[in-house]
C-alpha positions as CSV (number, residue, x, y, z in Angstrom):
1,X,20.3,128.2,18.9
2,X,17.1,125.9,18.5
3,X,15.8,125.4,15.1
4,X,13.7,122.5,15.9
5,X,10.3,122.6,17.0
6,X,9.3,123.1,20.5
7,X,6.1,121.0,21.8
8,X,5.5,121.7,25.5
9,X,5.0,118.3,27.7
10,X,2.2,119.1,30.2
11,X,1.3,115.5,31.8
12,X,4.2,112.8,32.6
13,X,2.8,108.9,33.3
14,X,5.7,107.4,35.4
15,X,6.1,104.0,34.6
16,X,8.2,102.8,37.5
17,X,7.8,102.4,41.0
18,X,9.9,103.7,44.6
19,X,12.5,105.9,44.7
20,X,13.1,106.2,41.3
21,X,9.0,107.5,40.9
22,X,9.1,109.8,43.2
23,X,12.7,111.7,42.0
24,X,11.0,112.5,38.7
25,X,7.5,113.6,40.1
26,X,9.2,116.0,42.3
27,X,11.8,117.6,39.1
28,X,8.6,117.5,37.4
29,X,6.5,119.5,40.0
30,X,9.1,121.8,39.8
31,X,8.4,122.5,36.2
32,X,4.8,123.1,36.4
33,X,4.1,119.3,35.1
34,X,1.4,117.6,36.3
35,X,2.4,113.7,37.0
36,X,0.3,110.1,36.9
37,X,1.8,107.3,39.0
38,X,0.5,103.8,38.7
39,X,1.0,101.0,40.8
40,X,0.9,97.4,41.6
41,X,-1.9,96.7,44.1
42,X,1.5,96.5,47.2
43,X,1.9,100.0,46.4
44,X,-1.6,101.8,46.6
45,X,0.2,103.2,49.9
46,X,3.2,104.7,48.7
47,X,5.4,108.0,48.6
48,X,5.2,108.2,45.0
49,X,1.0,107.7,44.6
50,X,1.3,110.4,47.2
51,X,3.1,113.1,45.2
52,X,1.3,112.5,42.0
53,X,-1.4,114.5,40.8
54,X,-3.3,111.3,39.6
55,X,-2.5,107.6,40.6
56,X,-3.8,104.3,38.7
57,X,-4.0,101.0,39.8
58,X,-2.1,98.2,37.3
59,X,-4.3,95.3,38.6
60,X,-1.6,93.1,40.0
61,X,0.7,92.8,42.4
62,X,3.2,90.7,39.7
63,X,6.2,92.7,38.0
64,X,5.2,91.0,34.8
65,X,1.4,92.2,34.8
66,X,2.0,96.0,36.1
67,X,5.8,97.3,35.9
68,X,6.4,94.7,32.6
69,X,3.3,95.7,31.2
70,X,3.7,97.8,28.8
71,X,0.2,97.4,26.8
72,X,-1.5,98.6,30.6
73,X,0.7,101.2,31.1
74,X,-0.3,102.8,28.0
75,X,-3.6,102.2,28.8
76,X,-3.3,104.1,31.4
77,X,-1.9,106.7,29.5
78,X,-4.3,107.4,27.6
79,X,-7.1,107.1,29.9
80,X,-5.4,109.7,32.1
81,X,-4.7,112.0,29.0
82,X,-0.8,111.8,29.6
83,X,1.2,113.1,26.7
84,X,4.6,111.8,27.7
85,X,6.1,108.5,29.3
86,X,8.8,108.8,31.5
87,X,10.2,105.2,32.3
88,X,12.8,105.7,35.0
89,X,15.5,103.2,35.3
90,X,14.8,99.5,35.5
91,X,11.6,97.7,34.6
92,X,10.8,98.8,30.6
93,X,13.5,101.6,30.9
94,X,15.7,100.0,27.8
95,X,13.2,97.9,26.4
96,X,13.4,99.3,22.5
97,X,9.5,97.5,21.6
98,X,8.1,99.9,24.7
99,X,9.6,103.2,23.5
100,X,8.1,101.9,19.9
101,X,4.9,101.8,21.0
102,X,4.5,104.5,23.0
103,X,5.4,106.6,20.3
104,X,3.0,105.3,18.4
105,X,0.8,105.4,20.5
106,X,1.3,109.5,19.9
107,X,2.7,109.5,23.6
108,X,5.9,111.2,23.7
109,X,9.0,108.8,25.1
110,X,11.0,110.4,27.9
111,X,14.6,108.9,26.3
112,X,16.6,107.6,23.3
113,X,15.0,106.2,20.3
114,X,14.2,103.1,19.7
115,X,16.6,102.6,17.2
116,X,19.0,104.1,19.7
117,X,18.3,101.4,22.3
118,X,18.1,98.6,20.2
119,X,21.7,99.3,18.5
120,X,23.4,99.7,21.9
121,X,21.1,97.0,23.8
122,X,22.5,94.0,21.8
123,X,25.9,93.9,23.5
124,X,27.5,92.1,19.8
125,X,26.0,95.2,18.0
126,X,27.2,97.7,20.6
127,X,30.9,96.4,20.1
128,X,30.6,96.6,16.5
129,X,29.4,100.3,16.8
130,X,32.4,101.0,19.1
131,X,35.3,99.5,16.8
132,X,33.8,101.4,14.0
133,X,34.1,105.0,15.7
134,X,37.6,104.6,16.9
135,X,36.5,103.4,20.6
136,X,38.6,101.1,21.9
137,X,36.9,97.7,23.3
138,X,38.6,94.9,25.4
139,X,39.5,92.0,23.2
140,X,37.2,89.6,22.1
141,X,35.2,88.2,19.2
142,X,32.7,90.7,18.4
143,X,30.1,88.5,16.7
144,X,27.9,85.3,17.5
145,X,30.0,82.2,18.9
146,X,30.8,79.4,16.0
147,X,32.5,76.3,17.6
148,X,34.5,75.6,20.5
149,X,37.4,75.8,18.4
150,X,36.9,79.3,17.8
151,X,36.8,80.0,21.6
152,X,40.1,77.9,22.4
153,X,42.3,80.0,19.6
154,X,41.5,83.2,21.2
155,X,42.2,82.0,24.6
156,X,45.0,80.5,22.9
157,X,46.2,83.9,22.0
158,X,44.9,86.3,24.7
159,X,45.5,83.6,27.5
160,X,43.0,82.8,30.3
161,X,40.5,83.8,32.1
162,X,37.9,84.8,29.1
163,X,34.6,85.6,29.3
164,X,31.1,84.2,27.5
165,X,28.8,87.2,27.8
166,X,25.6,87.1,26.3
167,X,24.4,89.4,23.8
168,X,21.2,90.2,25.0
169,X,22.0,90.5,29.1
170,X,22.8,93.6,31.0
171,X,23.7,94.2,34.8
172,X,26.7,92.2,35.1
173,X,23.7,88.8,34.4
174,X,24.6,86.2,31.3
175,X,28.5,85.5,32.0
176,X,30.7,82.8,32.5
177,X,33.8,82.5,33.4
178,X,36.7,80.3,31.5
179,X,39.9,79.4,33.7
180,X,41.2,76.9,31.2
181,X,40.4,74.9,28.3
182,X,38.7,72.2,30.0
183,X,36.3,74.9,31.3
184,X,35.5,75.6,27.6
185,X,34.9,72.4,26.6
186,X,32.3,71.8,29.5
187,X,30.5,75.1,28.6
188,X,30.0,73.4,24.8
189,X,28.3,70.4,26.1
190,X,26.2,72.3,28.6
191,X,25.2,75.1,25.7
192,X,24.9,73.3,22.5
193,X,22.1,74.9,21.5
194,X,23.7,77.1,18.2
195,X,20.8,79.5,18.6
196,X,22.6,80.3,22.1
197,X,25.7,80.1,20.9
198,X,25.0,82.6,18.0
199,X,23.4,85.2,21.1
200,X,27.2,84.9,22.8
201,X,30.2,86.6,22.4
202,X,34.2,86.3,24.1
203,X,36.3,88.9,25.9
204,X,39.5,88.8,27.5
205,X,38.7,89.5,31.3
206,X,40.4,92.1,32.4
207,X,41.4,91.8,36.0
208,X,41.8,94.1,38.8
209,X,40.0,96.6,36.6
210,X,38.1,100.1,37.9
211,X,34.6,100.8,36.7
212,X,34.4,104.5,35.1
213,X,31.2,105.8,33.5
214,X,30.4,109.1,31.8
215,X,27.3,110.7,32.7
216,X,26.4,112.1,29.0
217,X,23.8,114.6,27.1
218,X,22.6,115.2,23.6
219,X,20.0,117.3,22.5
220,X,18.4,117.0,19.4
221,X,20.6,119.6,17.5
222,X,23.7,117.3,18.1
223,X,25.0,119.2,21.2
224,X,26.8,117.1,23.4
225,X,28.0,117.2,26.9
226,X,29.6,115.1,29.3
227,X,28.3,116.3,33.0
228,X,31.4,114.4,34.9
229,X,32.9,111.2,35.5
230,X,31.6,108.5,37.8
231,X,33.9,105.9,40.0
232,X,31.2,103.3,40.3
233,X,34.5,100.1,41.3
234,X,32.9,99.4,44.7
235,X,30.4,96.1,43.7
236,X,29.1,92.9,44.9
237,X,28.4,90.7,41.9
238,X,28.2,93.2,39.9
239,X,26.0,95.4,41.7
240,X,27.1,98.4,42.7
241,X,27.3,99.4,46.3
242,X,28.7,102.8,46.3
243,X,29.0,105.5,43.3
244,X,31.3,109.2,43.5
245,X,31.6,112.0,40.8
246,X,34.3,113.1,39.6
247,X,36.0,109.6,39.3
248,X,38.8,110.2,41.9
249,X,42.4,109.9,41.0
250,X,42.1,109.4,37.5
251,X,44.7,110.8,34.8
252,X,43.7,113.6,32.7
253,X,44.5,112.0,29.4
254,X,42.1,109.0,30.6
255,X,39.4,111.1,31.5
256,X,40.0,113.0,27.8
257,X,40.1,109.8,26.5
258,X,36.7,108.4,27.4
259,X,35.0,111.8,27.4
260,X,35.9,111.9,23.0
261,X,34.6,108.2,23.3
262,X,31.8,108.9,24.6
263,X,30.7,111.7,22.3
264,X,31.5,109.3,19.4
265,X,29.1,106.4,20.5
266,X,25.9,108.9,21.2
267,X,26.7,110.9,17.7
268,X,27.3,107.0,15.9
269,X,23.7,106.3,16.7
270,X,22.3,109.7,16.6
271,X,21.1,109.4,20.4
272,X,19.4,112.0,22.1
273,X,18.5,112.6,25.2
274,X,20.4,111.4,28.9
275,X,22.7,108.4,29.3
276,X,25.7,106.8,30.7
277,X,28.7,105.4,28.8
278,X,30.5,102.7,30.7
279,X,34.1,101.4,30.5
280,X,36.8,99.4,32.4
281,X,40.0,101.0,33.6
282,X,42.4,98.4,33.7
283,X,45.5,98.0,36.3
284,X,47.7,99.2,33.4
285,X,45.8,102.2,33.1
286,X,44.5,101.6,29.6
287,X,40.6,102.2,29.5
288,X,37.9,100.2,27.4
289,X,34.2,100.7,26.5
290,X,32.2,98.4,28.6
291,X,28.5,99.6,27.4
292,X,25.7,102.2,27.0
293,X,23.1,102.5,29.0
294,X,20.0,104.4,27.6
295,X,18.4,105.6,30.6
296,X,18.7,107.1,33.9
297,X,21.3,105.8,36.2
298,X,20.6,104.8,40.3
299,X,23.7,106.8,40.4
300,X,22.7,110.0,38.1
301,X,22.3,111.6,42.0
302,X,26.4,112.1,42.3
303,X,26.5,114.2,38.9
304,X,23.7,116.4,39.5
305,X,25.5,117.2,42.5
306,X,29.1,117.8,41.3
307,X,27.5,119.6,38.5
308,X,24.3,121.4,39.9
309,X,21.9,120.3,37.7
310,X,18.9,118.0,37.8
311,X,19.2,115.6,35.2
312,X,15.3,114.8,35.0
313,X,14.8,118.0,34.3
314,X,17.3,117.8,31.3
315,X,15.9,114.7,30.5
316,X,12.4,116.2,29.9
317,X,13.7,119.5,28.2
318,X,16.0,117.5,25.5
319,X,12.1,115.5,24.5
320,X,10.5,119.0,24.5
321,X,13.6,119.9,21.8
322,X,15.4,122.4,24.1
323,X,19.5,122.6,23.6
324,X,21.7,121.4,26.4
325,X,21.8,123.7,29.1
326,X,25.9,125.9,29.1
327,X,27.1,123.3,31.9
328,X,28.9,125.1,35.0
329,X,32.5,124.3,36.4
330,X,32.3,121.1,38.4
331,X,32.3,121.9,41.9
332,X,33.5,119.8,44.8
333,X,33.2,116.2,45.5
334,X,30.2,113.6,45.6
335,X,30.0,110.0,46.8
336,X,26.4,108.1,47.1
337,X,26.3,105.1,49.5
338,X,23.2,102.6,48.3
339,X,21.2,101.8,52.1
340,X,19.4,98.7,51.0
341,X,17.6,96.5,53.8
342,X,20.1,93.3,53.3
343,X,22.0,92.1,56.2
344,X,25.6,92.2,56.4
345,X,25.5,89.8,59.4
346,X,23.6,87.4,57.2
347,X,25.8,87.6,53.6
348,X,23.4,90.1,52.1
349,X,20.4,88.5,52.4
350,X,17.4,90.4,51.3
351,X,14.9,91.1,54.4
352,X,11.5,91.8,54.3
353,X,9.2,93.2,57.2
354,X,8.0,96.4,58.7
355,X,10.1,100.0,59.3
356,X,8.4,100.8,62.7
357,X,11.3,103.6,63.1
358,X,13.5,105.6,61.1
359,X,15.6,108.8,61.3
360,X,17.4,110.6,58.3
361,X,20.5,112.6,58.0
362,X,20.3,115.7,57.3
363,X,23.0,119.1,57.5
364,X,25.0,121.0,55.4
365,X,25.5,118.5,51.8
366,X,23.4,115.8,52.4
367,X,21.1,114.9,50.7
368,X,18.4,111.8,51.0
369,X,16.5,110.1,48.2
370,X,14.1,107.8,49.2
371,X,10.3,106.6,49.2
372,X,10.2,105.1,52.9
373,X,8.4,106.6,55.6
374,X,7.7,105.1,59.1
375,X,5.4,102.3,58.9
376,X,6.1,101.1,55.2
377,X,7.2,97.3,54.6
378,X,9.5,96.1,53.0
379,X,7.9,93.3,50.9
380,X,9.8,90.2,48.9
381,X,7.9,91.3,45.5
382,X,10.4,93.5,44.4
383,X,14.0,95.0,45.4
384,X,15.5,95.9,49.0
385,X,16.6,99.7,48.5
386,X,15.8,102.0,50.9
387,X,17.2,105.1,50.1
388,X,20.6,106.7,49.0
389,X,22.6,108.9,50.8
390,X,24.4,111.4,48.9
391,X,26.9,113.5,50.2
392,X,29.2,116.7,48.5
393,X,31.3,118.9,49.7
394,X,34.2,120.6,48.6
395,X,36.9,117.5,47.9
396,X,36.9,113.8,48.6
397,X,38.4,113.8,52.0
398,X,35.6,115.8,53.6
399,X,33.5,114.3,51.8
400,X,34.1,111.1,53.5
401,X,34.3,112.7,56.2
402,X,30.3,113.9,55.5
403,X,29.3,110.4,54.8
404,X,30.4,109.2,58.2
405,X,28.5,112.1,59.5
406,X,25.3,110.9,57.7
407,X,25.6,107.2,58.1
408,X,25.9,107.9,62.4
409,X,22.9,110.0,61.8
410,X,20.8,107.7,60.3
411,X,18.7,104.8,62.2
412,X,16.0,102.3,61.4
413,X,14.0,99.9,63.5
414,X,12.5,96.8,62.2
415,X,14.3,95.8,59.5
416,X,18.8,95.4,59.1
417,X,20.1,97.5,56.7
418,X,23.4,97.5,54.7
419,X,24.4,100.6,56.6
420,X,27.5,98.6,58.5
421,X,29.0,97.3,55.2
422,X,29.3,100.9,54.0
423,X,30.3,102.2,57.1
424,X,33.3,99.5,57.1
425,X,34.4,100.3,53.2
426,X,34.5,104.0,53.3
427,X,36.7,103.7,56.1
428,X,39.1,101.2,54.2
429,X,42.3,102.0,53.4
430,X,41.8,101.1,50.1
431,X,39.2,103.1,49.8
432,X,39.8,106.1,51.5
433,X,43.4,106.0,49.3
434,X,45.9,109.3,49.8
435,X,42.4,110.9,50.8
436,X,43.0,109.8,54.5
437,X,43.8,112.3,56.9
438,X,47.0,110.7,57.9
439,X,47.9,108.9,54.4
440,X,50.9,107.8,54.1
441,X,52.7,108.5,50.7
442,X,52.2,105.3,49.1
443,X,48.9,105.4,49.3
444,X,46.6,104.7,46.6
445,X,42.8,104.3,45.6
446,X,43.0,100.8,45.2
447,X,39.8,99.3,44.9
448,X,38.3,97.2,41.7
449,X,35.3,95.8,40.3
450,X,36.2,92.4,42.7
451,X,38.0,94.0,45.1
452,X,34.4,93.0,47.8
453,X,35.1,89.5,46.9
454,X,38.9,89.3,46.9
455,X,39.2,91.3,50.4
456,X,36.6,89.3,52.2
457,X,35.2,92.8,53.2
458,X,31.6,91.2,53.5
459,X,33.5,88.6,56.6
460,X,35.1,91.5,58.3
461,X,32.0,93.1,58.6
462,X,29.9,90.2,59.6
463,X,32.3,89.2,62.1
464,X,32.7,92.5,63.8
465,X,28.8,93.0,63.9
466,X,28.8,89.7,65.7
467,X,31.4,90.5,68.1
468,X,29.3,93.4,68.8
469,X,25.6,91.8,69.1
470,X,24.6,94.3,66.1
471,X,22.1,91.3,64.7
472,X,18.9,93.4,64.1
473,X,16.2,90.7,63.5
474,X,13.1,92.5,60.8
475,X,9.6,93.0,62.9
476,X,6.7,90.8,61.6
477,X,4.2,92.0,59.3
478,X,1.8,94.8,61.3
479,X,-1.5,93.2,62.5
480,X,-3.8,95.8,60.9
481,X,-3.4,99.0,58.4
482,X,-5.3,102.0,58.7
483,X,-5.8,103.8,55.9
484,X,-8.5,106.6,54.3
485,X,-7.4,106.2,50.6
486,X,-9.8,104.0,48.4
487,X,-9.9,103.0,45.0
488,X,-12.8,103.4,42.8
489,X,-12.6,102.2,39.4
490,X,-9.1,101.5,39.1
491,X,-7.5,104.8,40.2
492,X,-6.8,105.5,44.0
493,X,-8.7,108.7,45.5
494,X,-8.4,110.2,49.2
495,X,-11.3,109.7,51.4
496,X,-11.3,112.7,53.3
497,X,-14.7,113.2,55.6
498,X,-15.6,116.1,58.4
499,X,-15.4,114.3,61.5
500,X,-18.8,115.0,62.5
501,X,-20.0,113.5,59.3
502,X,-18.3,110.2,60.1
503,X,-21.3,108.8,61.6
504,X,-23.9,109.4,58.8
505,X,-20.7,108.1,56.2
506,X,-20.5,105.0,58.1
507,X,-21.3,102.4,55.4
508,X,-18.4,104.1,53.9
509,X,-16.2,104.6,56.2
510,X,-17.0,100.7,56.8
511,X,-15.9,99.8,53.7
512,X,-12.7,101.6,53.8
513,X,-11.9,99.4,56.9
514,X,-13.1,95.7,55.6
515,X,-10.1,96.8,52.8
516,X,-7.1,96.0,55.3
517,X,-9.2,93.3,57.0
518,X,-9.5,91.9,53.9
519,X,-5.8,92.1,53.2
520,X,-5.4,90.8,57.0
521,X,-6.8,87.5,56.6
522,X,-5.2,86.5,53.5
523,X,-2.0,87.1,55.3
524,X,-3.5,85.2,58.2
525,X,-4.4,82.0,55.6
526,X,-0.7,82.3,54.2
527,X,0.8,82.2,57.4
528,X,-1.3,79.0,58.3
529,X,-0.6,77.5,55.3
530,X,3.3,77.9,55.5
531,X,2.4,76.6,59.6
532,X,1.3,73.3,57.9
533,X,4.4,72.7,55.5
534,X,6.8,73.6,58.1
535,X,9.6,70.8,59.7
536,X,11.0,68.8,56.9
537,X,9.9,70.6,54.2
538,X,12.6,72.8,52.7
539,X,10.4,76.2,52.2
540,X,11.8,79.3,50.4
541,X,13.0,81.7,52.9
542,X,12.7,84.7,50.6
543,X,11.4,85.8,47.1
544,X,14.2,84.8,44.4
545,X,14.5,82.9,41.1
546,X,15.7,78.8,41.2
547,X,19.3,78.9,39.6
548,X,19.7,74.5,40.9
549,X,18.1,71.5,42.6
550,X,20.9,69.6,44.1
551,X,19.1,66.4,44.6
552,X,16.8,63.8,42.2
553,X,13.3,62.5,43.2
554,X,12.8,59.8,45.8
555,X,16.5,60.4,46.7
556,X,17.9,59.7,50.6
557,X,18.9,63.1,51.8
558,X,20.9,63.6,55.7
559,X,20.7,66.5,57.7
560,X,23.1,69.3,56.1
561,X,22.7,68.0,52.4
562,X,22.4,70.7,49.8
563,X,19.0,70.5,48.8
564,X,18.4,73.8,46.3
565,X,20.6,77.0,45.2
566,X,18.3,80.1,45.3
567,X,19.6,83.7,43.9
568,X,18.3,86.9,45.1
569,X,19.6,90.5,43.9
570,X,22.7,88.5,42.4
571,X,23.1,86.6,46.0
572,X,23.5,82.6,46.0
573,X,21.0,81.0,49.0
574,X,21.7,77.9,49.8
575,X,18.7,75.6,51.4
576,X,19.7,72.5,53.0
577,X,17.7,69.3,54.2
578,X,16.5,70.0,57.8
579,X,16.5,66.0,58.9
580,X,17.4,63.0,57.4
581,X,14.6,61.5,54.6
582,X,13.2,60.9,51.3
583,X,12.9,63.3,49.0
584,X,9.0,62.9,48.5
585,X,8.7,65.6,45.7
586,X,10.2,68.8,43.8
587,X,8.0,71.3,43.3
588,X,9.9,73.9,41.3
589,X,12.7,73.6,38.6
590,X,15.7,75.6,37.4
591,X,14.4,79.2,36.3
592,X,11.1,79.4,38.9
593,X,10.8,82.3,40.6
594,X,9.5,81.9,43.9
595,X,8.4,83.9,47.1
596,X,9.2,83.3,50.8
597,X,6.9,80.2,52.2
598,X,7.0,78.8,49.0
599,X,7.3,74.9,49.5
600,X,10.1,74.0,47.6
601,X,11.0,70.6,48.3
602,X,8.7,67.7,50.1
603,X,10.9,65.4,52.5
604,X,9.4,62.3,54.3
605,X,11.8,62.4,57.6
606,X,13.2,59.2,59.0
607,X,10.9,57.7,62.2
């Protein structure tokens, strides 16, 4: 029974963008909540501004200066009299110095505490947390990185490969691989700043491993829950591709296991709200604790499915001090498939452009969540999701059998999609296990946290897409955007005018149009500026960060020489010289981040 105060939440700011935006204005809607969006200039047009009651502009179209910025998105907050913050998952969604001040900012924070983030966001701390409660953790030196001597005596002991992880890094970002001594050695030269050093930590890598989470709950009474299981194993470097509740084929005393884990890390650091333990299940069948994630997962979708309730919803009811809801018998099966507009005929690559065409699954246990519409772009400024497909039904092989249903339902024009690559794994043996139709006995769930990289899935699929002539090449950007929705003072309104009054509104109706004009011929001047750097030049084929320049200044460079490494969603793009030359000069350095038609590198070809 509640003891605690209850304070209604009648406004929610969401501080987040796409999909993610739109799933908690609609759980919101649903609860009588009235909702503020805000948005980077790229996304006045969107699904999300749409839905919401109110919609702000953040002034920018960087991620650093609207999604990252946290002193304008309270702004905004207060300006549109919201009285609670919900962050999604992504952007500022763990960031412990956000949830700070929107408390005090007398905002209420949609999440853990502060304290709760920041004792489970250092990845040192977190491990420290889990040895004291009984949780078991992979081996590995659970505090800051001394020497190099240090490192070899555990290898020494534990054996290779090891791990360097850093403390402060999430997502599967900030870790480096050891095969052997030598490899240690080389990481000390390259890293011998101590303050670095001190930020690091070891672990044993455990190989051929599954990747199990725990979709959790604690309200502020103490109640726990764990809503089901999640089988999240299916990744490319480290990002997951494809998520399913319950966690097939998983022993009962593992799932027990975790489940008393989990209950001891959210009651260790007194965390309440929604959240997702994380943990390895190794090939022996031995499970460890991996990390917390204080937040909403991409992959919360599968549990509210298997379970039949809408975690948003729970989300906001735990801040307004309501208990946990009594939790109903898991029911069925769930698998979501991530459609993301990266081209499996092109490894991955991100592609940008306009969806002139698109057509969603629908039918008994599907289920689509998305913020694309026909006509949207696809731009380079942030990430390639498109939707997910989710799927239930009553166990794992029909399930399956759903998904294929869904996936040959769906269809886009204009842009390539990842649809192919899911459509090749869920019909993988590996995959699809003893849940085939026709399995033979043997058969086993057999896929792992590298399993994409070790089978050379990605190849198969590209090589049987071009076999087939399935190369779908992205449409260029449209020529001209109507629109009736204007900004005035910051926050976007509908213009919405009696057609017989559009002649005497002309001079506004006039300015609404000058707005995509406007737009228009900046993209014109980009496109003439990238005209005039094209030919030798290496230019950046796509937004992404600079991870290496493969070549000094003034340096002689033939055709097919490695000129820069780019990385994109956790994807390696490598650009190389177009024509033997000088390099003339490098215009960007380790760390850059840079958008496509950025000149990169300046080569003087050969007469």
């Amino acid at each position: 029974m509640t003891k605690h105060e209850i304070r209604e939440i009648t406004r929610i700011l969401v501080a987040n963008r796409g999909e993610v935006a739109v799933r908690v204005i609609r759980s919101a809607r649903e609860m009588g909540i009235e909702t503020v969006a805000v948005y980077a200039e790229q996304d006045v047009q969107t699904l999300a501004c749409d839905l919401a009651d109110q919609a702000y502009s953040l002034g920018s179209t960087l991620a650093k200066d609207t999604y990252l910025n946290a002193e304008a998105i309270i702004a905004v907050a207060k300006r549109a009299k919201a009285d609670a913050i919900h962050p999604g998952y992504g952007f500022l969604a763990e960031n412990a110095e956000f949830a700070e001040a929107v408390e005090a900012a007398g905002i209420r924070w949609i999440g853990p505490s502060a304290r709760s983030i920041e004792s489970l966001g250092d990845k040192i701390r977190a491990r420290q947390i889990a040895e004291a409660n009984g949780v078991g953790t992979i081996p590995g030196i659970s505090s800051g990185i001394s020497d190099a001597q240090q490192v070899h005596d555990f290898a020494n002991h534990h054996g290779f490969p090891i791990l360097i992880k850093k403390a402060d890094s999430g997502g599967g970002m900030g870790i480096t691989r050891l095969d052997a001594a030598g490899d240690i050695d080389r990481f000390f030269t390259d890293h011998a700043d101590e303050e670095t050093l001190r930020g690091s930590f070891v672990e044993k890598l455990v190989e051929y491993a599954r990747h199990v989470e725990t979709q959790c709950m604690r309200d502020k009474a103490g109640h726990f829950a764990v809503v089901s299981t999640r089988d999240c194993s299916v990744q490319r470097r480290n990002q997951k591709v494809i998520e399913e509740a319950p966690a097939p084929h998983l022993p009962e005393e593992t799932v027990a296991t975790i489940n008393r884990w989990s209950e001891a890390l959210f009651n260790a650091v007194d965390y309440v709200g929604v959240g997702t333990c994380e943990f390895l299940i190794g090939s022996d069948g031995n499970p460890y604790f991996l990390e917390v994630n204080p937040r909403l997962q991409v992959e919360h979708t599968v549990s509210e499915e298997v379970a039949g309730i809408d975690l948003v919803r729970e989300q906001i009811r735990i801040t307004r001090g309501d208990d946990l809801p009594q939790l109903p018998q898991l029911r069925g099966h769930s698998i979501e498939a991530r459609l993301t507009s990266e081209n499996p005929a092109d490894d991955l690559m991100p592609n940008t452009g306009r969806i002139t065409r698109i057509t969603w699954p629908g039918g008994l246990g599907v289920r689509v969540d998305s913020f694309i519409r026909e006509g949207d772009s696809i731009g380079a400024d942030f990430d390639s999701l498109i939707a997910k497909i989710i799927v239930r039904a009553p166990d794992r092989q029909r399930a399956l059998a759903r998904l294929h249903r869904a996936l040959w339902e769906f269809s886009v024009d204009g842009l390539p999609t990842s649809a192919p690559l899911i459509e090749h794994i869920i019909r993988h043996p590996d995959f699809v296990g003893p849940d085939a139709v026709d399995a033979p006995a043997d058969a086993a769930f057999a896929v792992y946290t590298k399993w994409m990289e070790d089978t050379n899935v990605l190849k198969d699929v590209k090589a049987r897409m071009e076999r087939a002539g399935e190369v779908v090449q992205p449409t260029q950007e449209p020529e001209s955007i109507v629109t009736y929705i204007v900004e005035l003072a910051g926050k976007r309104m509908h213009l919405k005018l009696p057609e017989g009054l559009l002649a005497s509104a002309q001079e506004a109706a006039q300015a609404v149009a000058d707005l995509p004009r406007q737009r228009l011929r900046g993209a014109r001047k980009r496109k003439k500026a990238e005209a005039e750097i094209e030919g030798s030049d290496a230019i950046a084929p796509i937004q992404a960060t600079v991870v290496r320049i493969a070549i000094e200044p003034h340096a002689k460079v033939a055709e097919g020489d490695l000129l820069v490494v780019l990385e994109s969603m956790k994807m390696e793009k490598y650009i190389y010289a177009s024509c033997n030359g000088t390099v003339e000069h490098i215009h960007v350095g380790p760390g850059k981040t840079v958008k496509a038609g950025d000149l990169l590198i300046s080569i003087k070809e050969d007469e």
